[in-house]
PQR file with spaces between the fields and no chain letter, atoms N, CA, C, O and H, PARSE charges and radii, in Angstrom:
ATOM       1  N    UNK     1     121.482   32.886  105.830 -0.4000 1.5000
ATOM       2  CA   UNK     1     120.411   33.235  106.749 -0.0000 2.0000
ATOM       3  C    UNK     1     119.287   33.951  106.003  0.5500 1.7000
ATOM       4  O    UNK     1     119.503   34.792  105.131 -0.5500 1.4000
ATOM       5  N    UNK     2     118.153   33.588  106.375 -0.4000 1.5000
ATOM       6  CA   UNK     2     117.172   34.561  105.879 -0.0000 2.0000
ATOM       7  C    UNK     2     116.248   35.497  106.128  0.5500 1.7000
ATOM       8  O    UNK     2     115.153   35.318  106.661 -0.5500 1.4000
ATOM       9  H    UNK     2     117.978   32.905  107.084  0.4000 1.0000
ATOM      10  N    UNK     3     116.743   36.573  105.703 -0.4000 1.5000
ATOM      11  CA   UNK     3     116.256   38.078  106.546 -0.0000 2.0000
ATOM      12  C    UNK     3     114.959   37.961  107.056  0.5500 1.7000
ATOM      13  O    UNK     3     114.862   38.706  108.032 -0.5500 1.4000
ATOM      14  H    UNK     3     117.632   36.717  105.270  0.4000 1.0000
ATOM      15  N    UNK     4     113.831   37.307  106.813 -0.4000 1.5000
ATOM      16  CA   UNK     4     112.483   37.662  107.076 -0.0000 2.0000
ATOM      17  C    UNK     4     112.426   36.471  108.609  0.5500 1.7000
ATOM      18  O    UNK     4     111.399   36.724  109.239 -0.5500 1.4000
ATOM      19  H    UNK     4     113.910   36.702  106.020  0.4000 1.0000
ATOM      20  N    UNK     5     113.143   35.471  109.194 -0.4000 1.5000
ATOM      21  CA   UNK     5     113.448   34.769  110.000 -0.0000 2.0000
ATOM      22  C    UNK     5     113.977   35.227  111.056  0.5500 1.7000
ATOM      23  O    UNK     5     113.690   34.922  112.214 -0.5500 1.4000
ATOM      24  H    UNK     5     113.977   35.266  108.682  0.4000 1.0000
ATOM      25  N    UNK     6     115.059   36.251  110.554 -0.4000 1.5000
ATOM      26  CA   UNK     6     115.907   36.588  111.333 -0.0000 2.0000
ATOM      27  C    UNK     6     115.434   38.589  111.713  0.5500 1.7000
ATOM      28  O    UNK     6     115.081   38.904  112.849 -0.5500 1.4000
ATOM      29  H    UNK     6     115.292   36.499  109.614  0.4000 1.0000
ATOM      30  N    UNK     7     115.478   39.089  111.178 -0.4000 1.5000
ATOM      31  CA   UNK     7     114.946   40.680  111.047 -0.0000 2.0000
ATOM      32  C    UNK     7     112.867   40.461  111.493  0.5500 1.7000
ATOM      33  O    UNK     7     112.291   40.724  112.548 -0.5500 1.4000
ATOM      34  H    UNK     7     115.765   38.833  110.255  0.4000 1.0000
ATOM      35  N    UNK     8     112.368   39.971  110.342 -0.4000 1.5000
ATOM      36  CA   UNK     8     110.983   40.011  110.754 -0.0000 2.0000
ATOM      37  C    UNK     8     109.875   39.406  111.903  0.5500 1.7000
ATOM      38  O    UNK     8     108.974   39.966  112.528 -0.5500 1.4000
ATOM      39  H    UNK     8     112.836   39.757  109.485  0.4000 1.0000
ATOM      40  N    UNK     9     110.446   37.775  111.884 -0.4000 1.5000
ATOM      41  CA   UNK     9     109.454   37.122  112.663 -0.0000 2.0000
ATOM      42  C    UNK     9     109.597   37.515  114.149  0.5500 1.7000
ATOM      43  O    UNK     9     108.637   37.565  114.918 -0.5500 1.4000
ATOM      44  H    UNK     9     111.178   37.320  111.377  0.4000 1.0000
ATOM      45  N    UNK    10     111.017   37.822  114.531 -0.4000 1.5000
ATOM      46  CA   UNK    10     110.744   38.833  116.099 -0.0000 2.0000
ATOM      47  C    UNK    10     109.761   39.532  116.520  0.5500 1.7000
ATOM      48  O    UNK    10     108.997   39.577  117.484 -0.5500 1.4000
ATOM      49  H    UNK    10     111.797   37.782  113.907  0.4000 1.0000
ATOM      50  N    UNK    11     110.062   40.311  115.123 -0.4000 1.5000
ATOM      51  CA   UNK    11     109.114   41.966  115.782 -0.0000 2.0000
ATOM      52  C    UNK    11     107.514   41.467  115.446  0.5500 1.7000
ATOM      53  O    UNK    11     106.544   42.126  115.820 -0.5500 1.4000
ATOM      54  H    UNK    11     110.682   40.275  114.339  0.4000 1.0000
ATOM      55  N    UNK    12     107.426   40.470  114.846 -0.4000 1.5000
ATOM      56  CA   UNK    12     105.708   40.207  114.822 -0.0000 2.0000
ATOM      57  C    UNK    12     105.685   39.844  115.734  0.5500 1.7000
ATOM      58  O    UNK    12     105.120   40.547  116.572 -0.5500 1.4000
ATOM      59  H    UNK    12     108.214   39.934  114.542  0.4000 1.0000
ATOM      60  N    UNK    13     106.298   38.473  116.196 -0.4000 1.5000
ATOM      61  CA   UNK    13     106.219   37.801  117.591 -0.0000 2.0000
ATOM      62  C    UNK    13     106.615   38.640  118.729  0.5500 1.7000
ATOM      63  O    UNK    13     106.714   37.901  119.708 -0.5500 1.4000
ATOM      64  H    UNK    13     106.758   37.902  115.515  0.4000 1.0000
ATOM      65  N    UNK    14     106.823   39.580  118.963 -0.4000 1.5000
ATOM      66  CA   UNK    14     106.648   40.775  119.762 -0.0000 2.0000
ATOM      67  C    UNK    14     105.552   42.000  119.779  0.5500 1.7000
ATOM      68  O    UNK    14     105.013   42.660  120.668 -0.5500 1.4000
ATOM      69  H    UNK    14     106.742   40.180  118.167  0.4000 1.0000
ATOM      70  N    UNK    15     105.503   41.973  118.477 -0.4000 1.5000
ATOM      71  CA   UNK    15     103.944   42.260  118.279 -0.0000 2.0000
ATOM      72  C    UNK    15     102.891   42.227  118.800  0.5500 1.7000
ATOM      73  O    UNK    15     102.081   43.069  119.190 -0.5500 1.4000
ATOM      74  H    UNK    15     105.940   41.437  117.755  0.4000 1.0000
ATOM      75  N    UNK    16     102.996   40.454  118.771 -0.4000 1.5000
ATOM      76  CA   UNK    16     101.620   39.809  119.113 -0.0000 2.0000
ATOM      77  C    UNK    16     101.651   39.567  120.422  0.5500 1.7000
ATOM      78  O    UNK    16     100.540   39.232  120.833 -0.5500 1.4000
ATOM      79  H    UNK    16     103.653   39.770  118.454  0.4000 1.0000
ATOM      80  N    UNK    17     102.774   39.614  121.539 -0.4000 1.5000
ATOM      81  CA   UNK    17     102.313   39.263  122.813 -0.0000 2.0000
ATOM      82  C    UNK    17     102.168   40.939  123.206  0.5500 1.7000
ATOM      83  O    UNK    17     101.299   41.095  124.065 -0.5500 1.4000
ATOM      84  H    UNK    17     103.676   39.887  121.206  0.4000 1.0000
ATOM      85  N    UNK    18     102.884   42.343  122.731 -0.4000 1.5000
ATOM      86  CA   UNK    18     103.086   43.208  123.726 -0.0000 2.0000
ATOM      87  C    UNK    18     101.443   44.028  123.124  0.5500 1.7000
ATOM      88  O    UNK    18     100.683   44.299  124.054 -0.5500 1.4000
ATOM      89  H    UNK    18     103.589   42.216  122.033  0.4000 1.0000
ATOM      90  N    UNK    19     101.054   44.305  122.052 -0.4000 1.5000
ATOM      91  CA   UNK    19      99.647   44.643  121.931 -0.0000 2.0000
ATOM      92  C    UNK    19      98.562   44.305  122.198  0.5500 1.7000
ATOM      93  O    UNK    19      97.479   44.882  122.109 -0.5500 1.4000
ATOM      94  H    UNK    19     101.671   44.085  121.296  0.4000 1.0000
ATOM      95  N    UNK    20      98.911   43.128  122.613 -0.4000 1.5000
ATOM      96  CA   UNK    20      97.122   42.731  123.514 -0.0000 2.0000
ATOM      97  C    UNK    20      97.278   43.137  125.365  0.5500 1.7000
ATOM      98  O    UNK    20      96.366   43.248  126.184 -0.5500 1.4000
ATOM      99  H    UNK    20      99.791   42.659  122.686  0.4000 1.0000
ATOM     100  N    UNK    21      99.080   43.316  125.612 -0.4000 1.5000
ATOM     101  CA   UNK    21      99.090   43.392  126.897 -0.0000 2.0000
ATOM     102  C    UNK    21      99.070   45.164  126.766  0.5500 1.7000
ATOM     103  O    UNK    21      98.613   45.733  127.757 -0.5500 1.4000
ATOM     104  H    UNK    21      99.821   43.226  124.946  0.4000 1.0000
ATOM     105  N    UNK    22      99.507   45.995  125.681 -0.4000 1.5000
ATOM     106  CA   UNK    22      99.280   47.315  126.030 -0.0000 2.0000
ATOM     107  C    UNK    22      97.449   47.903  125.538  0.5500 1.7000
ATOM     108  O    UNK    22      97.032   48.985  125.951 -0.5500 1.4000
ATOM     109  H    UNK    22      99.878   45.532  124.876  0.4000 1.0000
ATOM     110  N    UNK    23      96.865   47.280  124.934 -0.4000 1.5000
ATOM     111  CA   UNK    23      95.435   47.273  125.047 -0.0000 2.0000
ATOM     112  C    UNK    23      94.910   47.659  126.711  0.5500 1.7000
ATOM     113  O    UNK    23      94.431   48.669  127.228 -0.5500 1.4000
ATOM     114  H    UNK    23      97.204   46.401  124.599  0.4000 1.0000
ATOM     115  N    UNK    24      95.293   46.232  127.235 -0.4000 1.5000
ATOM     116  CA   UNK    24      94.593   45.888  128.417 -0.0000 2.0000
ATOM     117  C    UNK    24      95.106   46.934  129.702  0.5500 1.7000
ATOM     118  O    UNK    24      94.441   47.110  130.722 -0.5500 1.4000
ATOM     119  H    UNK    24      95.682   45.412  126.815  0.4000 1.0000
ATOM     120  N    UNK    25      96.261   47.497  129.453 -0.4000 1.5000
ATOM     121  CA   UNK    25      96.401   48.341  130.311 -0.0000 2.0000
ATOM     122  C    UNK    25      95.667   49.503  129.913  0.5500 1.7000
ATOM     123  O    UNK    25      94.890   50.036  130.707 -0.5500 1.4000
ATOM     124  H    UNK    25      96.801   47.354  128.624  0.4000 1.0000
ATOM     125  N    UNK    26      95.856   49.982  128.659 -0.4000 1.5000
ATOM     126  CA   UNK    26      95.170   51.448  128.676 -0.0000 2.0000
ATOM     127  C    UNK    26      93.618   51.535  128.886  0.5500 1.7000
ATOM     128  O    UNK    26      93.031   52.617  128.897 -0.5500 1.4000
ATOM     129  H    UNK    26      96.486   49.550  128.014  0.4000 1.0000
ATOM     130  N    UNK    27      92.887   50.126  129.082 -0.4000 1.5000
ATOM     131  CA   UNK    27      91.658   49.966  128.900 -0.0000 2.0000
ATOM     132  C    UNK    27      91.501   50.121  130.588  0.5500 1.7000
ATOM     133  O    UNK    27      90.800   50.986  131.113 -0.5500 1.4000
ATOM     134  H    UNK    27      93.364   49.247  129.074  0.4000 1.0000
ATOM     135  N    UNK    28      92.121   49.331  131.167 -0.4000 1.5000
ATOM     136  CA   UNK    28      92.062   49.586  132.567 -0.0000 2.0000
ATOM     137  C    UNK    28      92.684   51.023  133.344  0.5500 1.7000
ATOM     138  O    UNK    28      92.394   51.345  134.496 -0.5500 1.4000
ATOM     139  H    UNK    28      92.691   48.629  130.740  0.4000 1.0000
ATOM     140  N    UNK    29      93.562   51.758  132.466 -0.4000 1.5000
ATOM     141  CA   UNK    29      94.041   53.466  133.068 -0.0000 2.0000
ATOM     142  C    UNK    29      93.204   54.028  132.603  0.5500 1.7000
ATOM     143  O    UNK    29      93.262   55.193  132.996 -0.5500 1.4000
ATOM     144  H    UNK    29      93.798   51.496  131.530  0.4000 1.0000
ATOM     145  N    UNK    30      91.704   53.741  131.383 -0.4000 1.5000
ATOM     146  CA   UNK    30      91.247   54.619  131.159 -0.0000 2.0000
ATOM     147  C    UNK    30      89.466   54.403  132.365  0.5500 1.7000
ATOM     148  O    UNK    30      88.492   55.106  132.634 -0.5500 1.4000
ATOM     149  H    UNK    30      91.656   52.795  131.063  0.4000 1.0000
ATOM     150  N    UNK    31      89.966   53.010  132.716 -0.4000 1.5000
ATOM     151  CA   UNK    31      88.855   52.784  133.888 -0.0000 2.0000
ATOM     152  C    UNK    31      89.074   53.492  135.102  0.5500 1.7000
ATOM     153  O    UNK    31      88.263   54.256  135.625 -0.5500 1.4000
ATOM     154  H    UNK    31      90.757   52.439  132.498  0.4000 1.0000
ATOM     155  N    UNK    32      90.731   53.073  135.723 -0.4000 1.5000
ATOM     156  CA   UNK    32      90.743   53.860  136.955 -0.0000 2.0000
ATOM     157  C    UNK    32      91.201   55.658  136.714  0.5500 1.7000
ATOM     158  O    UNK    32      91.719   56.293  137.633 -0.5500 1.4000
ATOM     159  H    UNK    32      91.390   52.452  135.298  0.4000 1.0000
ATOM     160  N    UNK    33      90.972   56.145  135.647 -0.4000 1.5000
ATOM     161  CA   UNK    33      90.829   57.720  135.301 -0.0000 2.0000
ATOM     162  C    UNK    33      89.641   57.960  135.554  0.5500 1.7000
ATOM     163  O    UNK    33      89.440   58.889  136.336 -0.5500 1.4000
ATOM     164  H    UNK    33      90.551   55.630  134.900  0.4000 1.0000
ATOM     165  N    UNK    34      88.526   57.268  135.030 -0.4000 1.5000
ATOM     166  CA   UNK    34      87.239   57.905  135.195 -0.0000 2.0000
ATOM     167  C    UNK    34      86.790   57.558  136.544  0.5500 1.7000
ATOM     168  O    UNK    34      86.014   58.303  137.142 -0.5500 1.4000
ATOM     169  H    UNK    34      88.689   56.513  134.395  0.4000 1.0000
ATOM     170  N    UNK    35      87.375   56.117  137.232 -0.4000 1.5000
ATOM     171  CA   UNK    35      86.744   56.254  138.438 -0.0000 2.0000
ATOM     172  C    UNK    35      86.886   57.519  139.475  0.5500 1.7000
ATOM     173  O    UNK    35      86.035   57.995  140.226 -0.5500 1.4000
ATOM     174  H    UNK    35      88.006   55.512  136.747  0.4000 1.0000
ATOM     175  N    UNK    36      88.426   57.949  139.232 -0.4000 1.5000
ATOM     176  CA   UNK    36      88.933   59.205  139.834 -0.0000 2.0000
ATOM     177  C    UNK    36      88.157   60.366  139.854  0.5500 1.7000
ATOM     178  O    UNK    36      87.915   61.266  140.658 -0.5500 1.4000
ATOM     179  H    UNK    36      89.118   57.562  138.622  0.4000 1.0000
ATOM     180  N    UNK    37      87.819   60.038  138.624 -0.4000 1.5000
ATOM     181  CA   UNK    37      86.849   61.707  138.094 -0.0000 2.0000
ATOM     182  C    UNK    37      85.477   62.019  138.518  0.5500 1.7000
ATOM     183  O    UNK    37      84.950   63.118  138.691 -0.5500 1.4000
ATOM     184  H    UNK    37      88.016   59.307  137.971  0.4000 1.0000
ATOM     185  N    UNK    38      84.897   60.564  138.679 -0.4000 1.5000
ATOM     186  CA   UNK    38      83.760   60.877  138.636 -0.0000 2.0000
ATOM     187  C    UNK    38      83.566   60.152  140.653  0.5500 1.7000
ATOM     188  O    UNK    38      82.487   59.836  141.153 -0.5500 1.4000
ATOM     189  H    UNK    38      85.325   59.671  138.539  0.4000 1.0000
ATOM     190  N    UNK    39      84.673   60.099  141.231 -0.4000 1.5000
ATOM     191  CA   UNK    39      84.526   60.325  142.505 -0.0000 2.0000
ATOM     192  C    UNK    39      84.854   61.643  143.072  0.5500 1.7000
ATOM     193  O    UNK    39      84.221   61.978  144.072 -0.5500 1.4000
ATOM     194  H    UNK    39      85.549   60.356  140.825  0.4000 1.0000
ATOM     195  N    UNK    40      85.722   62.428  142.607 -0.4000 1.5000
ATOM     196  CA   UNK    40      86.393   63.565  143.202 -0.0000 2.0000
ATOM     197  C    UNK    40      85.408   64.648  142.108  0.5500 1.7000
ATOM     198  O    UNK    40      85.387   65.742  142.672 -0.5500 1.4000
ATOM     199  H    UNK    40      86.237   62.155  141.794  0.4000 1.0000
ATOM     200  N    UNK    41      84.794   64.708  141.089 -0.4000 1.5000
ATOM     201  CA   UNK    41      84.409   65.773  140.756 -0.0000 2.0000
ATOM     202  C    UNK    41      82.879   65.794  140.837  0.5500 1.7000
ATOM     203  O    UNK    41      82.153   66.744  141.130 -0.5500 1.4000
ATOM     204  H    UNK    41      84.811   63.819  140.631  0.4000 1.0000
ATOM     205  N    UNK    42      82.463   64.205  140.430 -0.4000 1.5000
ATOM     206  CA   UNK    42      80.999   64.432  140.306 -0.0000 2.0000
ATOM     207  C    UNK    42      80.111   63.884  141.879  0.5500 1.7000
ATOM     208  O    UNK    42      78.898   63.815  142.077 -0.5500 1.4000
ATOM     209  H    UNK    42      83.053   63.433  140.193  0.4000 1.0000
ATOM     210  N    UNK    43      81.131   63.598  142.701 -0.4000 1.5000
ATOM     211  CA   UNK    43      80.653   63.062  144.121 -0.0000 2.0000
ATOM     212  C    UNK    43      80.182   61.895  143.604  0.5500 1.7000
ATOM     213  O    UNK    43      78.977   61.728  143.793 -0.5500 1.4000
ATOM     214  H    UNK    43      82.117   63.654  142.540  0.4000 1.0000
ATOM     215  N    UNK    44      80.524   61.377  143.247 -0.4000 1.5000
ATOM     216  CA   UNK    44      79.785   59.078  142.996 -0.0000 2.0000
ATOM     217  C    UNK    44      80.364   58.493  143.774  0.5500 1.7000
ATOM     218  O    UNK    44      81.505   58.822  144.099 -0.5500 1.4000
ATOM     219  H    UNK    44      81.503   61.513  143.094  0.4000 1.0000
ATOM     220  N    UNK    45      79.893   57.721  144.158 -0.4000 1.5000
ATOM     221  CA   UNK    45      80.289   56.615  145.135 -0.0000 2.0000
ATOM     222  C    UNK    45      80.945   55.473  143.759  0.5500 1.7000
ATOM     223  O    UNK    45      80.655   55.268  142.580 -0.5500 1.4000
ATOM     224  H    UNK    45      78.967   57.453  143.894  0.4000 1.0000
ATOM     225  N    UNK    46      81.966   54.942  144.759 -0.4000 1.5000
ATOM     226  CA   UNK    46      82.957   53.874  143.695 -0.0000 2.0000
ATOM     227  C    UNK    46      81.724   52.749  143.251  0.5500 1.7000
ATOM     228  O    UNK    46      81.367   52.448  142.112 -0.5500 1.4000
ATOM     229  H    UNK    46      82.201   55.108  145.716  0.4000 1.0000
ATOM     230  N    UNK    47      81.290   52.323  144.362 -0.4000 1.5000
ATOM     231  CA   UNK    47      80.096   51.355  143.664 -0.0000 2.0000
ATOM     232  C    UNK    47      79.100   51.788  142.696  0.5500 1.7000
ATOM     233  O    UNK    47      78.743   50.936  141.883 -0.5500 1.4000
ATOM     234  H    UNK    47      81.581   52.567  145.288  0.4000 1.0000
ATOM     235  N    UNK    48      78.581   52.951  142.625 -0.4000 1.5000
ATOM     236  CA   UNK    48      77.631   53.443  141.763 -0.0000 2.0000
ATOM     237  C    UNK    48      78.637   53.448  140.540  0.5500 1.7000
ATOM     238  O    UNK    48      78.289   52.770  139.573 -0.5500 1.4000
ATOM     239  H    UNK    48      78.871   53.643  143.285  0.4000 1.0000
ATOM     240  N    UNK    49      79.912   54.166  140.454 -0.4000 1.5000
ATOM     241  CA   UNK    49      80.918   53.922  139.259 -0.0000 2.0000
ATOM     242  C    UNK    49      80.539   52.704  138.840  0.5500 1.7000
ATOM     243  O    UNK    49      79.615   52.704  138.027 -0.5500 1.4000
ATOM     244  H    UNK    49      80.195   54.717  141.240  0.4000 1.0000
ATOM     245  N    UNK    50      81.031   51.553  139.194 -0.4000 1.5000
ATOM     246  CA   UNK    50      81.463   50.367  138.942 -0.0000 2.0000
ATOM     247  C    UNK    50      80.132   49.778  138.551  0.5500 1.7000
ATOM     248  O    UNK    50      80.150   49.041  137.565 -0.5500 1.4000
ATOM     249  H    UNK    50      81.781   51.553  139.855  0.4000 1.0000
ATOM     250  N    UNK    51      79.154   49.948  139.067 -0.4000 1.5000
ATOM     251  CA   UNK    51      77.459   49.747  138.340 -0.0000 2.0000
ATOM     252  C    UNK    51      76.645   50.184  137.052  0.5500 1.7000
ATOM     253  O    UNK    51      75.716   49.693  136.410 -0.5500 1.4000
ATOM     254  H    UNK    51      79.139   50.546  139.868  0.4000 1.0000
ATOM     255  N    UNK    52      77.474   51.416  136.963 -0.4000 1.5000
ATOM     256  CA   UNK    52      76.937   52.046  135.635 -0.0000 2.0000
ATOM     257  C    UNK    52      78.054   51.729  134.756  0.5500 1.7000
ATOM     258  O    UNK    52      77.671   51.762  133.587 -0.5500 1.4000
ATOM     259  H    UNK    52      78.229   51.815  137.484  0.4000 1.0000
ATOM     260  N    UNK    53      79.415   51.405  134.878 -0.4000 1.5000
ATOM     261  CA   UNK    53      80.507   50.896  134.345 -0.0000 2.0000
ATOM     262  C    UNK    53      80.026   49.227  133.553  0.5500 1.7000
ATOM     263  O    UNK    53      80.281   48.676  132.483 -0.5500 1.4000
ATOM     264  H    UNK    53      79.726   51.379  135.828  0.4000 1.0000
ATOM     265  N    UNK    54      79.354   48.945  134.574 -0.4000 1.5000
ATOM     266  CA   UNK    54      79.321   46.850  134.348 -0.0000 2.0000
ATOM     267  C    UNK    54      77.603   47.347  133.318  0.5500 1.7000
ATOM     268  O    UNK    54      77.100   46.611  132.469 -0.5500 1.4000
ATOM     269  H    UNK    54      79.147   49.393  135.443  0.4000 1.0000
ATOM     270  N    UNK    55      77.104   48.572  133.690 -0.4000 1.5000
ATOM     271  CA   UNK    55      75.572   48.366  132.855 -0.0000 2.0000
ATOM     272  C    UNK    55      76.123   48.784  131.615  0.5500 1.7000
ATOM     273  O    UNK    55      75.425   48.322  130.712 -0.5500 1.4000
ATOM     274  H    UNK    55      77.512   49.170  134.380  0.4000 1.0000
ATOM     275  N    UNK    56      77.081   49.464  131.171 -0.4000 1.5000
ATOM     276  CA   UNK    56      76.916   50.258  129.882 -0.0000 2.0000
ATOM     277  C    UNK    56      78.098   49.309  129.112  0.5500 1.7000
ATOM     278  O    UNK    56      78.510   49.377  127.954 -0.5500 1.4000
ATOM     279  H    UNK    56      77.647   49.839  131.905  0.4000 1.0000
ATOM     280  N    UNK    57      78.488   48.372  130.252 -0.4000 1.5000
ATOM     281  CA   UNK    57      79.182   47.781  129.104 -0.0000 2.0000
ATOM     282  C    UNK    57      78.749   46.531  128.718  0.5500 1.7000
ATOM     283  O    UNK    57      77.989   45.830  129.387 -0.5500 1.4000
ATOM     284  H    UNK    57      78.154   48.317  131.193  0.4000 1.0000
ATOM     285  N    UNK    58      79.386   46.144  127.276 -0.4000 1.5000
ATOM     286  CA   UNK    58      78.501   44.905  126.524 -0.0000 2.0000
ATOM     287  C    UNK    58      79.376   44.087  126.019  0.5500 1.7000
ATOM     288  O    UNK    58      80.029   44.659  125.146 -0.5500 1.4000
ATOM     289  H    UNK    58      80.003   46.713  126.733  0.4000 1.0000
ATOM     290  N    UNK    59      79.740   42.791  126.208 -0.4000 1.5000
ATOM     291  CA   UNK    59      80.404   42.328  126.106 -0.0000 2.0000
ATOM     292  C    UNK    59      79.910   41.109  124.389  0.5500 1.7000
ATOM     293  O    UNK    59      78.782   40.797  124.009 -0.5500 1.4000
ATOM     294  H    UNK    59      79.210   42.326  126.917  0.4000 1.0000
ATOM     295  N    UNK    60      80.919   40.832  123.931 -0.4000 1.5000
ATOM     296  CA   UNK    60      80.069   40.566  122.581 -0.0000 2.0000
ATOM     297  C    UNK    60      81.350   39.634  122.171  0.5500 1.7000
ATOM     298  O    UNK    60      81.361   39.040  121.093 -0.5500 1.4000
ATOM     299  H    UNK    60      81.835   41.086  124.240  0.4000 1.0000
């Protein structure tokens, strides 16, 4: 058997599906954190969030 088949190509191929799916969550807990914040502390309305959210971001 050969170790890099058996030991390595898993954990890449686990790698590669669970880091693009733990990206996308923390990108979205760090969206619905600020929506929290900046409804309960700074008084914003969720739509004004979500407007200055979609203006400042840039997609590339």
């Amino acid at each position: 058997l050969n170790p890099n088949q058996v030991l390595v190509a898993p954990r890449v191929l686990g790698l590669m599906i669970a880091l693009p799916l733990l990206t996308g969550i923390a990108n979205l807990s760090g969206l619905a954190g600020g929506l929290i914040l900046s409804t309960t502390v700074l008084d914003m309305s969720m739509v004004q969030f979500i407007d200055r959210a979609a203006a400042s971001a840039e997609l590339t």
